[in-house]
Structures are given as C-alpha cells and as structure tokens.
C-alpha positions as CSV (number, residue, x, y, z in Angstrom):
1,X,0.0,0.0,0.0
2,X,1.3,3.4,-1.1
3,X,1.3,6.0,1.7
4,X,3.2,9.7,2.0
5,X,5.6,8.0,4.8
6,X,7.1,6.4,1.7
7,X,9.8,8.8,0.3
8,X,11.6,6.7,-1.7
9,X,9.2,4.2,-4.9
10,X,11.8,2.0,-6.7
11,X,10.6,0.5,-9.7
12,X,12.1,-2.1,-11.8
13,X,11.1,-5.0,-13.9
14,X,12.8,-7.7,-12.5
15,X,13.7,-8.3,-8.9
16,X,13.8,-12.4,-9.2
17,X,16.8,-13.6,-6.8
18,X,18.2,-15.7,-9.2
19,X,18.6,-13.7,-12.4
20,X,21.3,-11.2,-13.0
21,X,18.6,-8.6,-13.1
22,X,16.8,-9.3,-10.3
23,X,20.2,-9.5,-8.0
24,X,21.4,-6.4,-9.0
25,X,18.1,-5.1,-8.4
26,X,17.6,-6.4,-4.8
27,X,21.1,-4.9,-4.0
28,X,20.7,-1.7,-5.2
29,X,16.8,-1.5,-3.5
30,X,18.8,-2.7,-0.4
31,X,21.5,0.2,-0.4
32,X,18.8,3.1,-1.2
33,X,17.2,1.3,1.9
34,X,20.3,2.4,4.0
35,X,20.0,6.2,3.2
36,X,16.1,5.8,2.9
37,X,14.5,3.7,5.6
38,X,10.6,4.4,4.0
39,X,11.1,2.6,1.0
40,X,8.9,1.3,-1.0
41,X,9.1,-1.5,-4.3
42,X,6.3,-0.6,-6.4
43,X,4.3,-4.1,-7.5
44,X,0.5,-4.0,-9.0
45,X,-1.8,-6.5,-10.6
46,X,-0.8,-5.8,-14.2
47,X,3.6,-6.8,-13.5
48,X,2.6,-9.9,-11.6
49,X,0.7,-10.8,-14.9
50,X,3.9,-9.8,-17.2
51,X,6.5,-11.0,-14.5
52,X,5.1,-14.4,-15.6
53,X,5.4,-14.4,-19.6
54,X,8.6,-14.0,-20.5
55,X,7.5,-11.4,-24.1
56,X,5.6,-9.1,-21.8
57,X,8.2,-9.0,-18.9
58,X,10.9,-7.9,-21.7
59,X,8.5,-6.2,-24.2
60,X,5.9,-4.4,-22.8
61,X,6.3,-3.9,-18.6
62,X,9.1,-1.6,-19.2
63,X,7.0,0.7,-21.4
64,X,4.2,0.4,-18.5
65,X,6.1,1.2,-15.9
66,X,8.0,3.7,-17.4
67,X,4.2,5.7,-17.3
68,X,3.5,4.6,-13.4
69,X,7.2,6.1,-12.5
70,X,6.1,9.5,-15.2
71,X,2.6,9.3,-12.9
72,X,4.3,9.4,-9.6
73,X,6.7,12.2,-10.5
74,X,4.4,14.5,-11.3
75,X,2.9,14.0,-8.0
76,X,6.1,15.1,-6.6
77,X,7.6,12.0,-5.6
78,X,11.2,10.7,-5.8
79,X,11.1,7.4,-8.5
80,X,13.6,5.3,-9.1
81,X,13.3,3.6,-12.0
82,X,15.9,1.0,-11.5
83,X,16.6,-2.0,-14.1
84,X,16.0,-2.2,-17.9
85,X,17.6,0.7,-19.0
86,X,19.5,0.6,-22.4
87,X,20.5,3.2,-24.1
88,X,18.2,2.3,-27.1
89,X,15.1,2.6,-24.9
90,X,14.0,6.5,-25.2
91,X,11.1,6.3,-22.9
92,X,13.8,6.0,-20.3
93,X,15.4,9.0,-21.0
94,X,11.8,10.7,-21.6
95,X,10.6,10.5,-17.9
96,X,14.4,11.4,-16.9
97,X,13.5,15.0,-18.0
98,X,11.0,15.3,-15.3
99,X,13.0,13.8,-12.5
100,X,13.0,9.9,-12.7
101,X,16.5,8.8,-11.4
102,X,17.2,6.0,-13.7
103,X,19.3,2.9,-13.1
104,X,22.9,1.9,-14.4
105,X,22.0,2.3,-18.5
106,X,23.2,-0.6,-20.3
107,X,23.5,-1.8,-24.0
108,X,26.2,-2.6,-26.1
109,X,26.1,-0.1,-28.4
110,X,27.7,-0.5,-31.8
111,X,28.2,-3.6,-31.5
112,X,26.8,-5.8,-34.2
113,X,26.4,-9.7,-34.4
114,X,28.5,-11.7,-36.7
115,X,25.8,-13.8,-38.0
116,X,23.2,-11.8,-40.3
117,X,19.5,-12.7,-39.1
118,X,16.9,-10.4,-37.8
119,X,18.8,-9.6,-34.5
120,X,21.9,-8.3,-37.0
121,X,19.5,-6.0,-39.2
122,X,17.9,-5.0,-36.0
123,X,21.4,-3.8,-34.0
124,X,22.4,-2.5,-37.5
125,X,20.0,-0.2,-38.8
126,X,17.2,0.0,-35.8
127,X,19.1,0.4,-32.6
128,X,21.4,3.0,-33.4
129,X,18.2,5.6,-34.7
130,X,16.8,4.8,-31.1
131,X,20.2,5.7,-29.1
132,X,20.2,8.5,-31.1
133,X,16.9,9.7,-30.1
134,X,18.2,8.7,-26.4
135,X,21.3,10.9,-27.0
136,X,19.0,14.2,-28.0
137,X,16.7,13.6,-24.6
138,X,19.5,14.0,-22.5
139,X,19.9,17.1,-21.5
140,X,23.1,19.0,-19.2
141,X,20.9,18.7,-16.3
142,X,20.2,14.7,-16.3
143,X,22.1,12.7,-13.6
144,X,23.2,9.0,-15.4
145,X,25.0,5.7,-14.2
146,X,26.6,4.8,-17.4
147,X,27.6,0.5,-17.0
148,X,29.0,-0.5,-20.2
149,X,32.3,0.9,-21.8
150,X,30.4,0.9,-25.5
151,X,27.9,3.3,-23.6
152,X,30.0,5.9,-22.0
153,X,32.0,6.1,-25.3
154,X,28.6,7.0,-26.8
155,X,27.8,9.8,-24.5
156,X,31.1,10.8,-23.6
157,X,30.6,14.2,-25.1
158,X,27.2,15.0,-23.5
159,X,27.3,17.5,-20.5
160,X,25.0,15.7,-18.5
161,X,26.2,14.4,-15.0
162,X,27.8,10.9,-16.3
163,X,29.3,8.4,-14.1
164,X,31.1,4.8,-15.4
165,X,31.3,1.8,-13.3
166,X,29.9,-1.6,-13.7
167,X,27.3,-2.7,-11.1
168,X,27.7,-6.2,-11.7
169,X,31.3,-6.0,-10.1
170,X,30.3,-4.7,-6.5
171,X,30.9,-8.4,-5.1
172,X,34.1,-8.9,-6.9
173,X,36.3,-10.0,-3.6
174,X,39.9,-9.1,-4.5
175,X,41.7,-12.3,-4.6
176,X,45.2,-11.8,-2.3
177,X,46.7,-15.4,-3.5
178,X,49.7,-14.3,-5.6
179,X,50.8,-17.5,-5.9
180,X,49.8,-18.8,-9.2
181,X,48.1,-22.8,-8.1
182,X,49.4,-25.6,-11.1
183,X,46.0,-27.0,-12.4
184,X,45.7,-29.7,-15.1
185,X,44.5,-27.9,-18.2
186,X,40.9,-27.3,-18.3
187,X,38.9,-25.2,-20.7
188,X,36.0,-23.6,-19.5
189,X,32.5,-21.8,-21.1
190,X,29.6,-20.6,-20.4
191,X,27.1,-19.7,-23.3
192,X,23.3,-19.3,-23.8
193,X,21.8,-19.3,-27.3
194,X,22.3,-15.0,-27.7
195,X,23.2,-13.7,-31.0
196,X,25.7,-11.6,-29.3
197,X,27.5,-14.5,-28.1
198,X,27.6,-16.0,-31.2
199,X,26.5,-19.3,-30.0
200,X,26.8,-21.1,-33.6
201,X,30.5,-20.2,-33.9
202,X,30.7,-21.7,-30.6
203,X,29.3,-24.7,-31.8
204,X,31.5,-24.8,-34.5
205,X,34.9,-24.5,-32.8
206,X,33.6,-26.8,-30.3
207,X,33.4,-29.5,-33.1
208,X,37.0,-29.1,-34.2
209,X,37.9,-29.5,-30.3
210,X,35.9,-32.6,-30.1
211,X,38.2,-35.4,-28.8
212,X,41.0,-33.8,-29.0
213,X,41.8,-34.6,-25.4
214,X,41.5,-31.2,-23.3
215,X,39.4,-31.4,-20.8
216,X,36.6,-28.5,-21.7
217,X,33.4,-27.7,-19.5
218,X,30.7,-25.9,-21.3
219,X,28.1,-24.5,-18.7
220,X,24.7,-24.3,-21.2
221,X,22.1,-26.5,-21.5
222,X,23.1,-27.0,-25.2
223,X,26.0,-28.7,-27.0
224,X,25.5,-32.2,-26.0
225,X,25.5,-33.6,-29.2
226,X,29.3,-32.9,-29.6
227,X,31.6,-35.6,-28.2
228,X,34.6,-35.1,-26.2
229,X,33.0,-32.0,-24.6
230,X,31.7,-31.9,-20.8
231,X,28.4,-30.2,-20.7
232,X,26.6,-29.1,-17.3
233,X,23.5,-27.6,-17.0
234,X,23.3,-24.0,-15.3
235,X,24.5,-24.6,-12.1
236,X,24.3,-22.6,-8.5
237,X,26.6,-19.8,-7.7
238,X,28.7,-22.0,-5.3
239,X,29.2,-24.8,-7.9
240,X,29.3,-22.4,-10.7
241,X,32.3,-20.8,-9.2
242,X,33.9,-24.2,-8.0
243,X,33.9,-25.1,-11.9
244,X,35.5,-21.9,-12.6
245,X,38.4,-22.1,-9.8
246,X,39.2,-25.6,-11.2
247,X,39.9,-24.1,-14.6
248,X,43.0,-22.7,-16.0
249,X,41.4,-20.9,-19.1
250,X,37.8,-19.5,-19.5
251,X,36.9,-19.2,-23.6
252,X,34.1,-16.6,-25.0
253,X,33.3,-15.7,-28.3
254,X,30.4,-13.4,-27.2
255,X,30.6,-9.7,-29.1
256,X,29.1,-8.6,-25.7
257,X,30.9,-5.8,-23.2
258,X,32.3,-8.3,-20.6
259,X,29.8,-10.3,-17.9
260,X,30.6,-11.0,-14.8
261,X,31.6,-14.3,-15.3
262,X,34.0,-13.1,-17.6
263,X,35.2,-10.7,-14.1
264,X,35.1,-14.0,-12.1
265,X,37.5,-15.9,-14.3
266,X,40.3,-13.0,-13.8
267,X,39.9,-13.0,-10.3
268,X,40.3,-16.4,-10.1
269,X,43.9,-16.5,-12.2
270,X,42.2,-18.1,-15.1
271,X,43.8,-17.1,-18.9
272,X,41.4,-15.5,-21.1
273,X,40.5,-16.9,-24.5
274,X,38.8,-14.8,-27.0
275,X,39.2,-13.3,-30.6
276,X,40.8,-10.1,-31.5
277,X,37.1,-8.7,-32.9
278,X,35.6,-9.2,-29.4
279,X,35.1,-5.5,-27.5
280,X,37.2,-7.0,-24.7
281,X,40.7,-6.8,-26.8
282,X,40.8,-2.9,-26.1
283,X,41.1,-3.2,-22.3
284,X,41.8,-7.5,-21.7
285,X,44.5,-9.7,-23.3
286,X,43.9,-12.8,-25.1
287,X,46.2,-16.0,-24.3
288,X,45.6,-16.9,-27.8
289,X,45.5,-14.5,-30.8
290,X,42.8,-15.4,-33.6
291,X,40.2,-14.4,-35.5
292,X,36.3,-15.5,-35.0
293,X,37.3,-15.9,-38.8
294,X,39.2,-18.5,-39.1
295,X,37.8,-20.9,-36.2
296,X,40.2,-23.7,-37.9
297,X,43.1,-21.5,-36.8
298,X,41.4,-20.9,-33.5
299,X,41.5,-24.7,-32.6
300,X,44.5,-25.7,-33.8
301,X,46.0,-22.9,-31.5
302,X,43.8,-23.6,-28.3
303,X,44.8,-27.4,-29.4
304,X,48.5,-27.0,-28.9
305,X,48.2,-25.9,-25.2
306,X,49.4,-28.2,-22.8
307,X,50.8,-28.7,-18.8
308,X,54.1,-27.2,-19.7
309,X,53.6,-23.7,-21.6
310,X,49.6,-22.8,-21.5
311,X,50.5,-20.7,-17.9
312,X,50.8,-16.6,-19.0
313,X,51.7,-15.3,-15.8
314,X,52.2,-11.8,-17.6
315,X,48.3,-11.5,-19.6
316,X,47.0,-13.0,-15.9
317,X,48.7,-10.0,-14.2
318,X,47.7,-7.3,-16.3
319,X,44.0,-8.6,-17.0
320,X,44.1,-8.5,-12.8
321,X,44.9,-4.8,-12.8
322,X,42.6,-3.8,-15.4
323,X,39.7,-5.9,-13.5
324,X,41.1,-4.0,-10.2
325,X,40.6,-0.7,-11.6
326,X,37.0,-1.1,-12.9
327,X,36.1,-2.5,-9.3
328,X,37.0,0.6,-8.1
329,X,35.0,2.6,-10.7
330,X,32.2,0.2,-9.9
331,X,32.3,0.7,-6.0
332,X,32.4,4.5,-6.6
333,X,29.6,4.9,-9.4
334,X,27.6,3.5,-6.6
335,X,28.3,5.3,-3.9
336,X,27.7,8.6,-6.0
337,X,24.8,7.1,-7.6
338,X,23.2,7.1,-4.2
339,X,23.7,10.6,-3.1
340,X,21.8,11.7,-6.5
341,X,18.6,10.2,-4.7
C-alpha cells in the first residue's frame, strides 16, 4: 500500500533472486534502503501478470512502468526507476526529464552480431536511430549511471552528469593469493543461445575440439551432441564458481561488453581466451591471438596448449589490474549514484 511516509518508490522489472537482473536489483533497492528507511518496491496486478510471460516482462512492462514512475513524478515523488535501461530505450530518457533517477544504462552499443539474421538488421540499422533519439533527450541537467564501456564512449561528449562503473562488479572480492596454483589444463564456457555470443561459432569451434583430449566444460544447456565435450547444465553460484576455480582458461566468443563471469575468471587466475574482434581486446589480453574468422586456426591454437607452456603469468597480471581498476570505478559509481537520490 502506497502511503506519504514512503519517500523513496523503486521500480524495476525484475527483482527475481536468481537472475542477473533481479540480484542487481535487490542490491541496489537494499543500499537506497540504508540512506532511505521508507522505502517502497512498487508491484500491482498488471507486472505480476507480465512478470510471468517472459514477451511481456521484456516487451511491454518496461514501457508500463516507465508511465507509473512518469505518474508518480508528477505527483512530486522521488522514483527510481531502476533495471531495464539501455541506451536504445527512449522512454527512459523521456521521464528522466522530469525527475526519474534511472538505473545503471546498459547496451552494447555499436556492436553488431556476426551472423546476419533479424537480430543483426535489427542492432544494424534499428538500434542506433533509437540511441540517437536517447542521446537528444538527454539534457546537461540529467544525472546517469553509465555500465557499459560501448555506452560511456557513446555519451562521452554529452554534458550531463555521467558516471562509469559496472554494477555487476560490487561483489568482486579481490583475490590476495599471488601464488599462481598448477592446475591440469581445463577449458571452461559458459554460453546461452544470444546472437551476441555467437552461439553457432561456438558450436563450430567446439566441433573441431571434439576429442581432441582437453578437458573442456561448457556450462549451457546445449551442445550435447558434440563428443569429447563436458556439458553441465546451469548450475548454483557455489558450484558455478567451484567449476570456474578448477579451470586454468575461460573461452568466450560473445561480441558482448564483458559479464561478470567473464570478471570472475580473472579474479580467479584463469587465462582469457577470446578473438581479436571481441570488445574485450581494447582493455583485456587474449592468451591466444585469432580471428572469429578463421575458427580452424582458433583450434589448432587452443589445441597446442598443454601442462608445460599454457600458464601466461604476464596476460594474468595485467588482466588482474585492469579488472582492479573497474572494481574501483564500480564501487564508486555506486556510492555517488546514491547521493543523487
């Protein structure tokens, strides 16, 4: 029930505990909590209906609740519209003007996937009209938690109040081993059928790996088919990172700005395995230089690791201090993110 005691309505579209989303969400509802005690998570009969199909959770509750936050605004009180903001979405940046503080805006913006299908034409000719729209709303007086590098290079040159850090690193725990542990060589992925990841490349190079006798843990619920390759279904955070700690290399092909399980594998020591296109070359190193290209290439490189010379104490180091230094951007966009309530 919405009373005047409540000076703080958060709304998002997601707050489910066990989707990216919906943590980030719960934690950053949590932290306005600290600074706001009255706070309140808007809910009503229309997003319990489109919480439940997954089309109108991702396709129409945004545009809904971006009119409940406008309504509440222009009764004066403080919104926070908090999760499913990319930079494509002009709505977003619509009810900013009047005052809606927006969550961390995401996207990766100019980025295009390899395959051509509707998702391609889409991110090629559609996507960009609408960030440009986005760009013209925002105005020198707007307050904005950029997340993604491809973003912030996008409105780099706007005057509005502009913060960078990525939200998804604020339980990155620094690891303090500097001892680097001797593992047996283990390949490890985790994919979902995106076409930003470009999951059929994937399944291409896995098939030139098949039997080839490295041990290689896919985390997806596809990929069975192919022999040689351990598959596991998505698993929990505690045996997700188990998997991850017992691997020496972590291997993505995805033409997304980096997850957090991408963040996970530095911190653990693992070498990083992806191809020069990726966005992730301008600020991580590769183990293995090739081009999503050439996938032949690709596997016969990845095939001629082994005990003796896959360890590249120098690309672990430097892929740790890069990882260090957005941590630190992510703890501080945060922090200031909050005092704009």
């Amino acid at each position: 029930m919405i009373s005047e005691k409540h000076n703080v309505i958060i709304i998002g579209c997601d707050f489910n505990k066990n989707s990216g989303e919906g943590v980030l969400a719960n934690y950053l509802s949590d932290e306005i909590k600290k600074k706001y005690s009255n706070t309140l998570i808007y809910r009503d009969f229309l997003t319990k209906i489109f919480s439940k199909i997954s089309f109108l959770k991702n396709r129409v509750m945004p545009f809904w609740l971006c009119l409940i936050a406008l309504g509440f605004k222009l009764k004066k009180r403080k919104v926070v519209y908090l999760n499913y903001c990319p930079i494509w979405n002009p709505f977003i940046f619509f009810i900013s003007r009047f005052g809606v503080m927006l969550g961390p805006i995401t996207g990766s913006e100019s980025i295009i996937p390899k395959k051509r299908s509707l998702s391609f034409l889409i991110r090629l000719y559609i996507l960009p009209q609408l960030s440009n729209i986005s760009k013209f709303l925002i105005t020198k007086d707007l307050k904005l938690w950029v997340a993604t590098p491809s973003v912030q290079k996008k409105l780099h040159k706007k005057n509005a109040s502009i913060i960078y850090g990525r939200p998804t690193l604020k339980n990155i725990r620094k690891n303090k081993s500097k001892k680097q542990e001797t593992k047996a060589l283990k390949i490890i992925i985790y994919s979902s059928n995106h076409p930003m990841k470009n999951h059929v490349d994937l399944k291409i190079l896995l098939k030139y790996l098949s039997n080839s006798g490295i041990n290689i843990t896919v985390i997806s619920n596809n990929f069975r088919e192919i022999p040689g390759i351990n598959v596991i279904p998505i698993l929990s955070k505690e045996e997700f990172d188990k998997e991850l700690k017992s691997s020496t290399h972590y291997l993505s092909l995805s033409y997304e700005d980096n997850g957090i399980t991408f963040y996970e594998a530095i911190n653990f020591g693992l070498e990083l395995i992806f191809p020069k296109e990726s966005p992730k070359s301008k600020y991580y190193k590769s183990s293995i230089d090739f081009s999503i290209y050439n996938l032949v290439e690709a596997s016969n490189k990845i095939k001629k690791l082994n005990l003796e010379n896959h360890l590249n104490a120098k690309f672990i180091k430097q892929n740790k201090i890069s990882l260090n230094k957005e941590a630190l951007l992510s703890k501080r966009s945060i922090k200031e993110w909050i005092s704009w309530i």
